[in-house]
C-alpha positions in Angstrom: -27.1 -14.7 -40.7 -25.7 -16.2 -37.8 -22.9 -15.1 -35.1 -20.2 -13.7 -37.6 -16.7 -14.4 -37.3 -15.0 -11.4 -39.8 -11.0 -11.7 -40.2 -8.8 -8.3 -40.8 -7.4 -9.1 -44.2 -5.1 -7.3 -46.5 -7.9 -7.6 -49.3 -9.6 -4.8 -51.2 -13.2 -4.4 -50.4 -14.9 -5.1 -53.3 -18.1 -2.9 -52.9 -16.2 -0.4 -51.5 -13.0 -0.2 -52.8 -11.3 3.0 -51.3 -7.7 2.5 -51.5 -6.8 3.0 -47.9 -9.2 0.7 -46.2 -9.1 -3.1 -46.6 -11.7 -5.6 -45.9 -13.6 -8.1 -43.3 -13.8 -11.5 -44.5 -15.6 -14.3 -43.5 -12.3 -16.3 -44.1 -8.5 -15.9 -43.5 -6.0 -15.9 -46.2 -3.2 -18.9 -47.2 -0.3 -16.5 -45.0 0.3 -14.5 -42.8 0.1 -10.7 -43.7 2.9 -8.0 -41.5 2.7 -5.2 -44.1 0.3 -2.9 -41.8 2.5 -1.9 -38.7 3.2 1.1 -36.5 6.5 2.7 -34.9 6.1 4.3 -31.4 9.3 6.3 -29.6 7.3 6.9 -26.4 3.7 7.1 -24.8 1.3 7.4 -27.8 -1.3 6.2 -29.9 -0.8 5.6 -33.3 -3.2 4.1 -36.0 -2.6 0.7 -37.5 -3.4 1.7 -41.6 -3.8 -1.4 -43.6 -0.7 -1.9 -45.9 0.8 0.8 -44.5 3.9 -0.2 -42.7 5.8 1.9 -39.3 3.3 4.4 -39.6 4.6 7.0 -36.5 2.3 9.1 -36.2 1.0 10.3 -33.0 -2.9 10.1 -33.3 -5.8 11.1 -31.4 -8.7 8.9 -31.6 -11.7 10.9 -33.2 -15.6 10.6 -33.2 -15.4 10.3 -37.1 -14.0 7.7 -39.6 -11.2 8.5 -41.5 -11.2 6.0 -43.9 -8.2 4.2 -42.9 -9.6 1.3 -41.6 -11.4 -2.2 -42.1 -14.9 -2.7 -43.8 -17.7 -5.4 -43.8 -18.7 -5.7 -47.4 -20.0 -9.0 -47.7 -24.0 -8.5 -48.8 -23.9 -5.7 -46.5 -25.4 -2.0 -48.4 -27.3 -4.2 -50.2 -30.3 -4.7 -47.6 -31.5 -3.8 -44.4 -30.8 -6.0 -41.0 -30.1 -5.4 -37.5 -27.7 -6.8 -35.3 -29.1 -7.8 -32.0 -28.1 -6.8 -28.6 -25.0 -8.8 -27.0 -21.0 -9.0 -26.6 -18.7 -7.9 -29.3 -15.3 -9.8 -29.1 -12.1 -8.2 -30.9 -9.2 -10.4 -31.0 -5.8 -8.9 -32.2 -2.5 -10.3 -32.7 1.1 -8.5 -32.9 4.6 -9.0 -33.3 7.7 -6.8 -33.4 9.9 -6.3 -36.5 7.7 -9.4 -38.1 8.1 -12.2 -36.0 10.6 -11.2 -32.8 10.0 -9.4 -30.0 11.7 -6.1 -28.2 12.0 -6.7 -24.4 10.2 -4.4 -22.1 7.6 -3.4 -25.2 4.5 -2.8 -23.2 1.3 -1.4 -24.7 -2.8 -2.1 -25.3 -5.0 -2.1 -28.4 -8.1 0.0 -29.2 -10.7 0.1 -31.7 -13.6 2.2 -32.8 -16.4 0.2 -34.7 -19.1 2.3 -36.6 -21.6 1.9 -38.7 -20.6 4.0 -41.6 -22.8 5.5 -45.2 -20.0 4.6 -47.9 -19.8 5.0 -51.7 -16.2 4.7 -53.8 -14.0 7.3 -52.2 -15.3 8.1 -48.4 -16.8 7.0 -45.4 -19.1 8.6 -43.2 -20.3 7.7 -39.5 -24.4 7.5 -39.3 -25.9 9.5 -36.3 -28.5 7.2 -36.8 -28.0 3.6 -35.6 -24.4 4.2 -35.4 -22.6 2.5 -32.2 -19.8 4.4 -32.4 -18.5 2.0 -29.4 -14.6 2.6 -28.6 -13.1 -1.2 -27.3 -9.7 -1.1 -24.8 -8.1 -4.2 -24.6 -5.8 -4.7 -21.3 -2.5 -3.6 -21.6 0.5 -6.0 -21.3 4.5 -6.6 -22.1 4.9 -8.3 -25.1 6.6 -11.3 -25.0 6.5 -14.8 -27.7 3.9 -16.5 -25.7 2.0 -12.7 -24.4 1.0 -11.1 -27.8 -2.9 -11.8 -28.4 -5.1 -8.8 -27.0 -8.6 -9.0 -26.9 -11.3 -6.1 -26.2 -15.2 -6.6 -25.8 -18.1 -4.4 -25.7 -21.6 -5.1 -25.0 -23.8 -2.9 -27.8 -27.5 -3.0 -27.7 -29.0 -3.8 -30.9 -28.4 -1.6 -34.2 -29.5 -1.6 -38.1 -28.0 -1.4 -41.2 -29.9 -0.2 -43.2 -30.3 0.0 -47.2 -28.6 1.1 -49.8 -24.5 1.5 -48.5 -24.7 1.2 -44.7 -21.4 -1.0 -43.6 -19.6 -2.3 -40.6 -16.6 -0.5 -40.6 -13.9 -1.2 -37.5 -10.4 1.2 -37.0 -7.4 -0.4 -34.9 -5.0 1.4 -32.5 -2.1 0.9 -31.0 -1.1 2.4 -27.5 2.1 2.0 -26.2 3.0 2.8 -23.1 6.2 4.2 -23.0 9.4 3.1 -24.4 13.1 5.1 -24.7 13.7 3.1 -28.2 11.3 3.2 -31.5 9.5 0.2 -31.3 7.9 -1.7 -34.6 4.7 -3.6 -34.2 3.0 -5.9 -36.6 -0.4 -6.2 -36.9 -0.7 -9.9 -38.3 -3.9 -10.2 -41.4 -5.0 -13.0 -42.7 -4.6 -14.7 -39.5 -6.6 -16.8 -37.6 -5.6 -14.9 -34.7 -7.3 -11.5 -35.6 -11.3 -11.0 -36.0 -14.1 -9.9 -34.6 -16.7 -11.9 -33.5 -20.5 -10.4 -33.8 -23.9 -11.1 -31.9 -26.8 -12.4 -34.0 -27.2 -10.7 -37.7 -31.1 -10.3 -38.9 -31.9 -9.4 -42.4 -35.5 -7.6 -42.0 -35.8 -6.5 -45.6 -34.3 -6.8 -49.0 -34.2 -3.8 -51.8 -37.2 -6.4 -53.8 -39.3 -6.7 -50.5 -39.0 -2.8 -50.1 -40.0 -2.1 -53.7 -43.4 -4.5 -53.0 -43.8 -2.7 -49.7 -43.7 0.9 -51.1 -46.1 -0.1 -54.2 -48.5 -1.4 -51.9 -48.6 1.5 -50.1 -48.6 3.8 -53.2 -51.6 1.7 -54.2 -53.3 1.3 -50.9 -52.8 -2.4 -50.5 
């Protein structure tokens, strides 16, 4: 695979489908999703959810995954690869209350990409070949024209390896202090909000495993 462009969507994984995460796609949808937003009354983080809307809750970001986030499924899990070393770009576009904007509303986004071990009702960081890379964008007053934040990270190269590994990305929201509760909307199915990847190298499929392990049962 080449570079990957994956857009936040409000779609059910289909490999994995746990309820409260959505998935990556290679594609954007037909319209623009606002159903996954976040309400802040002061200087906190809070967690963007997927389809959860003015979720308020004051959140620390941990070293685990909590399920409540965004998933590469796309013939990932189903063969081993590596991504090799270079920039990761996250690109992330808000509004308040849908499409307006509250004056003075000033705040960044974070993320926290893992590579995650995942079956039908949890995830679970790796402590092998896991990045576990936390992304900061700049923070800045939103405004119509001032609402796109973008974070990067430079991640040396990393596998996913088969059966179930994943890409598996959590959003943030950190606002940075405000005397009013403030709504923002985390815009899916836009072209506005992906992440872009470094090169993507299958090394082995499940069928070129199976051949490798009989030859070495047999000695050949």
């Amino acid at each position: 695979m080449p570079i990957q462009t994956l857009y936040f969507s409000n779609s059910q994984s289909t490999l994995v489908p746990i309820a409260s995460m959505k998935a990556l796609n290679v594609s954007y949808g037909t319209a623009i999703d606002t159903s996954t937003s976040v309400t802040n009354t002061g200087a906190e983080t809070v967690q963007f959810i997927p389809a959860t809307t003015g979720n308020g809750t004051a959140f620390t970001i941990g070293t685990t995954p909590d399920s409540t986030g965004w998933i590469f499924d796309n013939n990932q899990g189903l063969f081993t690869g590596r991504y090799w070393p270079g920039t990761w770009t996250i690109q992330v576009y808000v509004a308040n209350s849908a499409v307006a904007f509250v004056g003075g509303t000033t705040g960044s986004v974070s993320a926290k990409l893992w590579i995650v071990n995942a079956n039908g009702t949890t995830v679970s960081s790796t402590t092998q070949n896991s990045p576990s890379a936390t992304f900061t964008s700049t923070a800045q007053t939103l405004s119509a024209a001032n609402r796109t934040f973008t974070l990067t990270q430079t991640i040396n190269n990393f596998l996913l390896k088969y059966p179930n590994q994943y890409l598996y990305i959590e959003l943030y929201w950190v606002e940075s202090g405000s005397a009013i509760a403030i709504t923002t909307n985390l815009w899916l199915e836009s072209p506005n909000t992906f992440i872009t990847t470094p090169f993507f190298e299958v090394t082995s499929t499940p069928l070129q495993s199976g051949i490798s392990n009989r030859r070495a049962l047999n000695g050949r």
